[in-house]
Structures are given as C-alpha cells and as structure tokens.
N, C-alpha and C positions, 0 to 999 in steps of 0.2 A: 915059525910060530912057537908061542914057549906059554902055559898057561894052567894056573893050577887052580883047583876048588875053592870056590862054589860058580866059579868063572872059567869052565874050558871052551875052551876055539876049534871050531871043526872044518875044515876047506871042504866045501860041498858045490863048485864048481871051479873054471880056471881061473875067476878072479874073484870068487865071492867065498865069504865065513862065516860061520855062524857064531852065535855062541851061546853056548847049552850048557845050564843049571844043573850044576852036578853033586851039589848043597842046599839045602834051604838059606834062604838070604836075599840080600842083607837082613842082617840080625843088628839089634843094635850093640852097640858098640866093635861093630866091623869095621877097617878103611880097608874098601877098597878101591885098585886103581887098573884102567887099563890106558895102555900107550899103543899107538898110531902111527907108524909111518908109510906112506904111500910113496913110493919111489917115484922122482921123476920120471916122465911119460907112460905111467903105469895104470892099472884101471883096480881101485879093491870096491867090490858092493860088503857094506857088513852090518850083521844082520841079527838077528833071535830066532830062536825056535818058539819061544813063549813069552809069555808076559813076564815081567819082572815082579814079587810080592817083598814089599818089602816088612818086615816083620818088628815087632817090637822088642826091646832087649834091657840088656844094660851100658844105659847110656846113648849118644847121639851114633848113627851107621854115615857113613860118607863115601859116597860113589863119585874119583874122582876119571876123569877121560881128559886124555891129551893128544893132540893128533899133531900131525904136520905131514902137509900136501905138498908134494914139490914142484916143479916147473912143471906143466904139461900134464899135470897128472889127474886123475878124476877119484872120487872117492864119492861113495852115496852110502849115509850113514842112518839104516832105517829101522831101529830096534821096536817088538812089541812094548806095548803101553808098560810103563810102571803103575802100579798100584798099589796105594797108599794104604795100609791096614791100621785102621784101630788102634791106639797108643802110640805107630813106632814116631820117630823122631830120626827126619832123613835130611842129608845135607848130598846135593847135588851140582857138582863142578864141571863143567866143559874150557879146556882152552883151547880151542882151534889158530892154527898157524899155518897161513898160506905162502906161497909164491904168488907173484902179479896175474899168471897166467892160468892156475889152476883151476879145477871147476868142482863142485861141492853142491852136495844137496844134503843135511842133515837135520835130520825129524826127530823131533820128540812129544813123546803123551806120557800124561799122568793121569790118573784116574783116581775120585777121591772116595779111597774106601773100595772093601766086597761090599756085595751088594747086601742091600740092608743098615750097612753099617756106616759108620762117621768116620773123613779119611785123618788118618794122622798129619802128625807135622811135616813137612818138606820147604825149604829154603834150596833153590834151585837159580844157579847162576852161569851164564852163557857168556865169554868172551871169544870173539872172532878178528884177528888180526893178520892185513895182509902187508908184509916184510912190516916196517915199523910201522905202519898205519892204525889206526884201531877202525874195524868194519861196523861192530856192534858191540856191546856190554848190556847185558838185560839181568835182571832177577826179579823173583817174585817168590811170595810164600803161598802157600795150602797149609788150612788146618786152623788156622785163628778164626774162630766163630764171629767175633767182631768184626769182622772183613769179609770172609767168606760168599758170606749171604746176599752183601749190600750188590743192589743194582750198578753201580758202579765196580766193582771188582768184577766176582763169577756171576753174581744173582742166583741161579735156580739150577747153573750146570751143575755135573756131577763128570765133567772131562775138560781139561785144558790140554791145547797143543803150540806148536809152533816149529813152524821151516823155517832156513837160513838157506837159501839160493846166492850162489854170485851169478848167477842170470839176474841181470836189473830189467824189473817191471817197469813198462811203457809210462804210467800212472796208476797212482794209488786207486783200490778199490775197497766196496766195500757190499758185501751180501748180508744174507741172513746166519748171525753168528760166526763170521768170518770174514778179515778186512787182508788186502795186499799192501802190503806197504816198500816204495823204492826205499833204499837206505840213501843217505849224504853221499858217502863216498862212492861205494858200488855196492850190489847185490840188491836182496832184497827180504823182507820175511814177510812169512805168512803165520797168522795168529786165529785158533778158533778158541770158538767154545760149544758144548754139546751136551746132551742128555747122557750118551753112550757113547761106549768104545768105535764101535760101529759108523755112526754117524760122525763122530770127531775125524775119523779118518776118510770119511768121503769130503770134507770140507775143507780139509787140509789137502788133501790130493787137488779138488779143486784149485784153490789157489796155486798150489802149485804147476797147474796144465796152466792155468790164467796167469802166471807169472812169464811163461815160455812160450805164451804166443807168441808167432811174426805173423808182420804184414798187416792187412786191414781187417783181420777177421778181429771179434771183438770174441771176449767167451762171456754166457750169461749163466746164473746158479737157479739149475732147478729145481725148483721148492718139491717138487711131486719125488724123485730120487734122490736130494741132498747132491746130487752130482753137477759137471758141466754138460751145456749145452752152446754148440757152435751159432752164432746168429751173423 
C-alpha cells in the first residue's frame, strides 16, 4: 500500500483497509485519485473510517477511483457517505474493471449538505466493465435547484445512493424509496433515496440482501425498520 494526505490507507484486518482522513478535503481545486487492484483469487473489503466532507475552494475538487478485480477475486467497496457542503463544486469518477469471474459489491452515498444547509454541486459518474463489455455507465448531478426538488429527480430527499452487484437479481423490484434493478449484461443495482444517512443505508443493504437471495424465499421491505423482512 502506498498513500499520502488527505487520503492514507490503513490494513485493519487480513483483507480489509481503511482509509482515514489525514487532511481536511476535498478542498476545491483538489484531484484526487485512488487505484485498486485486487489480485486474482484474492479477497480486499475497503472501507472509511468517516464520512467524506467535501469542502469548498478554488475551483472544481475531483475524486477519481480506479479499480480492477482479477479472475476469482472479490472486492466489496463500502465507503461512509460523502457529503456535500454548501458552495463546493465536486466531480466524482469511478471506473471499475472486472474479469468474467470476479465478484464485486460496491456502494456509494451522498448526502446533500450539513444539516441545515443546501448541498453543493457534485457530477458523479460510475463505469463498470467486464473485459471488454460495458456492465453499467450511470451519472447524475446534486445541487441544481432546478432538478433537485422535482418529483421526478430526488423530490424531498436529502440522500442518494446506489450498489453495483455482479450478483444478478432474480427480477426487478421495487419498495419504498428503493427499487432493484437486473442489469442487460449481468449484475445488478440497487438505487435509494432517503431522508437521512441512516435510513439511506438501511435501504440500500436492503436491496442488496434482496438482490442475493436463492431459492424461493422472496424478501419483503419493512416500512416499520426500513429493513428486510424474509416472507
């Protein structure tokens, strides 16, 4: 591991890492970048100790992530939420690059704004490809008041998330504030929306236990805990 501020890496188990904020940041006019490789037949969990804040500055901040999963290898990518503060101006890249064989679960949350406040700008864009295939390409913005609001985009949340499984979902679902979705190729995502940190991540876990069923069990979303319930 090799890693320098505001981004250091900490092995805190035999296959898991953290990574802990050793700077305030992103600040804007930051890039930064972190790279990914999971060895084939190898297992990495990696992870956060805290939320991400990203801050305002001079100029746009850009967090970019590059991974690549080898044959056989597992990688579960489950960082605390980002949060979006008041002014900054954030640009967020993921390219994931699989083998045919690998298995992957990689989560992300944004939250818009501290509380109280109006979250900044963020442009966040997700490519998943498995050898030359494309799995997924997604983006979407936070922070344009014009969009934000409408029923149609977030409405009244104040958290967006979304999982990338190559576990493919039996069939599409769909709860309260959170739908499953198989992808074309393979895999699958899960997409919420939520009040809070909190509940965004019971929703999202959701989907994702509800993505991973076998057999005939069905999973249903309990409104009373936001969580599943086996039926």
């Amino acid at each position: 591991m090799a890693s320098d501020p505001p981004l250091t890496l900490r092995q805190t188990g035999p296959y898991t890492v953290h990574l802990v904020s050793t700077a305030a940041g992103p600040l804007g006019g930051d890039r930064l970048a972190l790279d990914v490789d999971v060895a084939p037949r190898t297992t990495l969990e990696l992870g956060s100790v805290a939320s991400t804040l990203v801050l305002p500055g001079e100029g746009e901040s850009e967090m970019l992530i590059t991974a690549r999963v080898g044959a056989g290898a597992t990688l579960r990518f489950t960082p605390e939420p980002t949060v979006l503060a008041a002014g900054c101006e954030h640009r967020l890249i993921v390219r994931l690059a699989l083998e045919p064989d690998a298995s992957v679960l990689w989560r992300e949350e944004i939250v818009f704004g501290r509380y109280g406040e109006e979250p900044g700008r963020c442009h966040a864009r997700f490519d998943a490809t498995c050898g030359d295939r494309p799995l997924l390409r997604q983006e979407f913005t936070v922070g344009d008041p014009a969009l934000d609001t409408s029923p149609a985009v977030f409405g009244g949340a104040r958290c967006v998330g979304t999982t990338f499984l190559t576990t493919t979902a039996k069939e599409p679902l769909v709860a309260d504030g959170v739908v499953v979705l198989p992808l074309a190729a393979s895999g699958t995502l899960v997409s919420a929306l939520a009040g809070d940190a909190v509940e965004l991540r019971s929703r999202l876990e959701w989907g994702e236990n509800a993505a991973c069923v076998d057999g005939d069990d069905s999973v249903a979303y309990d409104g009373r805990t936001g969580g599943p319930g086996i039926q």
